[in-house]
N, C-alpha and C positions, 0 to 999 in steps of 0.2 A: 504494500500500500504506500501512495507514493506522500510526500509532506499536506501538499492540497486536502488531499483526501481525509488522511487522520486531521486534520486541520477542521476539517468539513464535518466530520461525525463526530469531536467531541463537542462542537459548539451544539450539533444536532442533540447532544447527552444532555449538553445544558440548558436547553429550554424547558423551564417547568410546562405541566400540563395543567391546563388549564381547561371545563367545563362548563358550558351556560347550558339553564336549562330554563326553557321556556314552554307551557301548553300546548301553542298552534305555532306554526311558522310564522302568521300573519306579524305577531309580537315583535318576533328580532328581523321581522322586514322593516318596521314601521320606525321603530326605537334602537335597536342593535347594533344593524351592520355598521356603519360609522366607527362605534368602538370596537367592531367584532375585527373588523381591517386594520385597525392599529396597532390592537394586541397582537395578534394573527403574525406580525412582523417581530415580537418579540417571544410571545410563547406559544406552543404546541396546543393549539385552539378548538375543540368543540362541542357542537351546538348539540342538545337531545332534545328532542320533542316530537310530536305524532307525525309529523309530515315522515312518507315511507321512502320520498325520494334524497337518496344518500349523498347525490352530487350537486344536488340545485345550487348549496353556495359555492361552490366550484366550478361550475358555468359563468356566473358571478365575477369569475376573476379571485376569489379568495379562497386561501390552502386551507379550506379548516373541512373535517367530516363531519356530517350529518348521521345523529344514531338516532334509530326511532326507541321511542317508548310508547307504551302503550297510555298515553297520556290522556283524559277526559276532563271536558268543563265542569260537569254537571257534578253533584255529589252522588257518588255509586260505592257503597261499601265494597261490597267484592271486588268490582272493579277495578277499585284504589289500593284494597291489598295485594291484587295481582300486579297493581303498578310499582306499589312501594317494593316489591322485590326482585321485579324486572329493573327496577333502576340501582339497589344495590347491589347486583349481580354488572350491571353496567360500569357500577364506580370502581365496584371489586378487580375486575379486568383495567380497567383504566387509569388508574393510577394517579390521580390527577391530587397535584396539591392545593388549586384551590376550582371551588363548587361558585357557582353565581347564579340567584334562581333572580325571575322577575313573574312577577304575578302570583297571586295567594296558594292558589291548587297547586300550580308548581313549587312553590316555595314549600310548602309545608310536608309535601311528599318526598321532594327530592333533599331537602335540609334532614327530614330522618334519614331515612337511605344515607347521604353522606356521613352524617354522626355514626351510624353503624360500620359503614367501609369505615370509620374513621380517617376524613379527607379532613387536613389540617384546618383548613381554612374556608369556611363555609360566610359567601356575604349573600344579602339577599335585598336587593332594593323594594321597598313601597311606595307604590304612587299613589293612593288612598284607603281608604275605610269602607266598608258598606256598612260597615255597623254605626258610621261615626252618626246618622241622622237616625236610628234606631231605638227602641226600648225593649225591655223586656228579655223577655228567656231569649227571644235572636241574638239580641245584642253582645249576651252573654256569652253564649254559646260562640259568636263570629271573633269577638275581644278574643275571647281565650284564645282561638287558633291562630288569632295574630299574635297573641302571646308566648304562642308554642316556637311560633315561627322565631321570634324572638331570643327564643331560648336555647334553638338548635342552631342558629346564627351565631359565626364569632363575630360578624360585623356586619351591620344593617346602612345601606344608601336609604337618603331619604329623598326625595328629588323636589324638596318645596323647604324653607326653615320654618315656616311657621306651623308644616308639618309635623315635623320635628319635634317642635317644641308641643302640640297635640299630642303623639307619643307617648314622650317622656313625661308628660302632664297626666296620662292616662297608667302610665306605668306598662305599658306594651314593652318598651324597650329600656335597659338601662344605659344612662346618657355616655358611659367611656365606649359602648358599640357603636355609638351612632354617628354620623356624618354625613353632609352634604357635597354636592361637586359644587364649585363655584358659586353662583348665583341662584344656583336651581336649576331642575328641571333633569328628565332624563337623558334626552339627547341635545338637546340646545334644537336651533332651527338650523335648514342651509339658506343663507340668506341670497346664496345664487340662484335657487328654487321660486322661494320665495320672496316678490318682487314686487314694486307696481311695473303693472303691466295696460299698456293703454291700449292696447290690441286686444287682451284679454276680455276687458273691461266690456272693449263694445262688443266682440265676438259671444260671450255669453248672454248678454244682456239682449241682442237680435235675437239668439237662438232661443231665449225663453219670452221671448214680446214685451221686456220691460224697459219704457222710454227711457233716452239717453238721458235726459235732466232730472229723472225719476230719483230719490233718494231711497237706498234699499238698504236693505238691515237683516242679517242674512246670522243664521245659524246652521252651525256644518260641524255635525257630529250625529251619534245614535239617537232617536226619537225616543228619549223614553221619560217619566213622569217625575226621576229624579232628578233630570235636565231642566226640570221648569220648561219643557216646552208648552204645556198650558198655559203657565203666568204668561209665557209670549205673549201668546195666539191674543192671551184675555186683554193685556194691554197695546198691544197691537188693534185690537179690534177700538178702543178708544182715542186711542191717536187718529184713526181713520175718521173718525166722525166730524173733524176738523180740518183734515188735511188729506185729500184728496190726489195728491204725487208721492205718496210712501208704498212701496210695495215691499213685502220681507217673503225672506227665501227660505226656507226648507233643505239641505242637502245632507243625507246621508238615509240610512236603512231604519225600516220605521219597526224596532224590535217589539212596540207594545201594540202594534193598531191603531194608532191616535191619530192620523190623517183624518179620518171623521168627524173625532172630537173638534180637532182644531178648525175644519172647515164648519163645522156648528159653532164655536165661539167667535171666527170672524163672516158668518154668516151675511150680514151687511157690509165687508168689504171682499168677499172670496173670488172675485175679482180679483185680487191684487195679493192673492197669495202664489208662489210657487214652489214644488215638490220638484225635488230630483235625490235619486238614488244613491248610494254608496257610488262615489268616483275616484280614479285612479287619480286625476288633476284639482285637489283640492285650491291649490295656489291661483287655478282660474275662476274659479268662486268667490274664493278672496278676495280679487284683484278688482271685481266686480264690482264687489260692492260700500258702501261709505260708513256702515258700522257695522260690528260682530258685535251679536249677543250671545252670553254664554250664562244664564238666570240660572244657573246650577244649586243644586241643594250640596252636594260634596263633588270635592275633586282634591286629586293630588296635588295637582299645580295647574292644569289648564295649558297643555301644549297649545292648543286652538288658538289661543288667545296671543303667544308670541310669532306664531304663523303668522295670522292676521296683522300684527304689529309689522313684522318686517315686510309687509303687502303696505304699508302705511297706511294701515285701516286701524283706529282707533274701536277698541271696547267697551262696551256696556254689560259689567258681570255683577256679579252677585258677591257680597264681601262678606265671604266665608276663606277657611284658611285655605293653603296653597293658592287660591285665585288672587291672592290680595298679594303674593311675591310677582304673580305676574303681570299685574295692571298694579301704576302707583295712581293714585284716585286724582281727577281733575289734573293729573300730566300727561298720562297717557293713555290714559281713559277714564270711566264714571262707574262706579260701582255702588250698587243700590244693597236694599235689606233682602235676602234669599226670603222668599216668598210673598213680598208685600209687591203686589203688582199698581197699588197708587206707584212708589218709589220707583218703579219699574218704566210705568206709562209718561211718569216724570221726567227720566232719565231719555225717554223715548225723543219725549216734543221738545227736552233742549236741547239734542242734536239735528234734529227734525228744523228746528228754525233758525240754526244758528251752523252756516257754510265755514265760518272763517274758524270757530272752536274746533269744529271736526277733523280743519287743515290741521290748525296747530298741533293738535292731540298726536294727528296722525303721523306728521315726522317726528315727534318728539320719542312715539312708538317706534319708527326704525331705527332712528339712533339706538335707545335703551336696545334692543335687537340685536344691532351690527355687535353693538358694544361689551356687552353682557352677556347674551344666549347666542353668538352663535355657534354653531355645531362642532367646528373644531377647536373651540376653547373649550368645552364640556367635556370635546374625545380627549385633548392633552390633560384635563383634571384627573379624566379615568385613568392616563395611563399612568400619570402622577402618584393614584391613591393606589394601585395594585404592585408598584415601587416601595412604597410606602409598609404595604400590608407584608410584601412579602420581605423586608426591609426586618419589621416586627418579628417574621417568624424565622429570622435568620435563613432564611436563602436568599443565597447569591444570585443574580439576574444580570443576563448582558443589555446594554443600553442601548433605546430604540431609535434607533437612526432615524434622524429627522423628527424627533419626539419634541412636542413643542411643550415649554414650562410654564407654569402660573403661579 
């Protein structure tokens, strides 16, 4: 074997392994890949989750293998104990010194499993609560598994601080686990992506019949009832009764049925409502339109919402935690009371009558964007913090060419 060679395979020796585990592909398409390509240059990288094709990120352009597990959304006991052994038969074979779950099902399956392979280093980011608007036996029952989660984690990402600090308030997590990347958020934005776009703008807005001088106010995420997309609809429908060029948009997959309700609560303006489905080109949506509402009752931090910023489309959210790291109130958008649709309908008619607020808001949102969240200051944090982590567990790591510091 010639110098090159042994040269070649002991650096190969030295890269630790490293696993993410995620439920569905869709997760480390949406959030991942960014840091999955960063790391991927430094350590021996792969992804587990139900997707059965083993090459997709490798068409991709990125060296990492895909292992399936027999992964499921849904709560299935049997199912879940065939999964938790199918994955620590995975870990066992694989060797990996550190585990990285994202999302609760994965986390709390794949974080046992690790604890049993005993993989040194188990981190697990959360990007919300389902229990946090909750009461009762649910609540209880949902807390603890974030707790377990917690517990089988040596170190918890939290991708919002006032997340964070929810938490550690709740006692979920103890505060020497926990950490945030930068500013927040999971992946940051790519602000190449996401643009103003003046082509977009009119391109969408012909293809859905809404006038070019029309003021639109657009929500683009899942249809569902902890979205507050009722409160929309509800003060949507009283902004119309005075203002006649407001049309709001609808974009994404309507998981509860609620295209009915909503067109029954803007019944007097349903005209001036539009629906469109889950789309691959959110950023053209964006670009569209002159405000993003996001009336949410919880979220981790509200991706949508820094999207929409760096489209220089200013926000109208609901000032609940995570959403309030990503809108600062009355600079880069308006943020009302989760569930009080007066404050809502409020928040509606002072961007509705006032062109030159919605400018200001709206750059002062891409700056915070460029500056803050975007996508490769978030990937250089991660590669930062798994430096850092594996720094803690005393292994040695070669440094990542071209790794940007913060």
């Amino acid at each position: 074997m010639n110098k090159a060679a042994r040269g070649a395979r002991a650096e190969t020796q030295l890269r630790e392994r490293v696993c993410f585990v995620v439920t569905i592909a869709a997760t480390a398409d949406a959030f991942l890949l960014g840091h999955i390509a960063a790391l991927a240059k430094v350590y021996d990288v792969t992804l587990v989750t139900s997707c059965r094709d083993k090459d997709y990120l490798r068409r991709r352009g990125l060296a990492v293998d895909v292992v399936h597990a027999p992964l499921v959304r849904t709560i299935s006991p049997i199912r879940d104990c065939v999964c938790l052994l199918a994955l620590w038969r995975i870990f066992r074979r694989g060797k990996y010194r550190i585990l990285h779950t994202v999302t609760p099902k994965a986390g709390l399956l794949a974080l046992l499993a690790a604890a049993m392979a005993r993989i040194p280093v188990r981190i697990h980011t959360f990007t919300g609560q389902i229990w946090a608007t909750r009461s009762g036996f649910r609540r209880t029952v949902f807390k603890s598994l974030d707790g377990l989660i917690g517990m089988c984690a040596t170190h918890v990402l939290v991708d919002s601080r006032s997340q964070m600090e929810f938490l550690l308030r709740e006692r979920v997590v103890p505060a020497r686990k926990a950490s945030v990347l930068g500013n927040g958020s999971i992946s940051g934005v790519d602000t190449a992506r996401f643009r103003p776009q003046a082509a977009a703008r009119s391109r969408v807005r012909a293809s859905l019949e809404i006038p070019s001088q029309a003021t639109v106010f657009a929500y683009i995420g899942r249809l569902r009832k902890e979205k507050g997309v009722l409160d929309l609809a509800a003060a949507f429908a009283r902004l119309c009764a005075t203002h006649t060029d407001a049309y709001l948009m609808f974009v994404g997959a309507d998981e509860e049925s609620l295209t009915p309700e909503i067109r029954r609560l803007c019944a007097s303006c349903a005209g001036r409502l539009r629906f469109t489905d889950h789309t691959p080109t959110p950023e053209d949506y964006m670009a569209s339109a002159d405000v993003l509402c996001l009336p949410s009752y919880r979220e981790g931090f509200g991706s949508v919402v820094i999207e929409a910023a760096a489209c220089q489309v200013p926000s109208l959210a609901s000032r609940i935690y995570g959403v309030t790291d990503a809108v600062i109130d009355q600079v880069t958008g308006i943020l009302h009371e989760p569930g009080n649709i007066d404050d809502l309908a409020n928040g509606m008619r002072r961007l509705m009558e006032n062109p030159a607020l919605r400018t200001s808001l709206g750059l002062r949102a891409r700056t915070r964007a460029e500056t803050e969240f975007a996508a490769e200051k978030v990937t250089a944090a991660m590669v930062e913090y798994y430096a850092t982590v594996l720094g803690g567990a005393k292994v040695d790591w070669p440094a990542a060419e071209g790794a940007v510091r913060t």
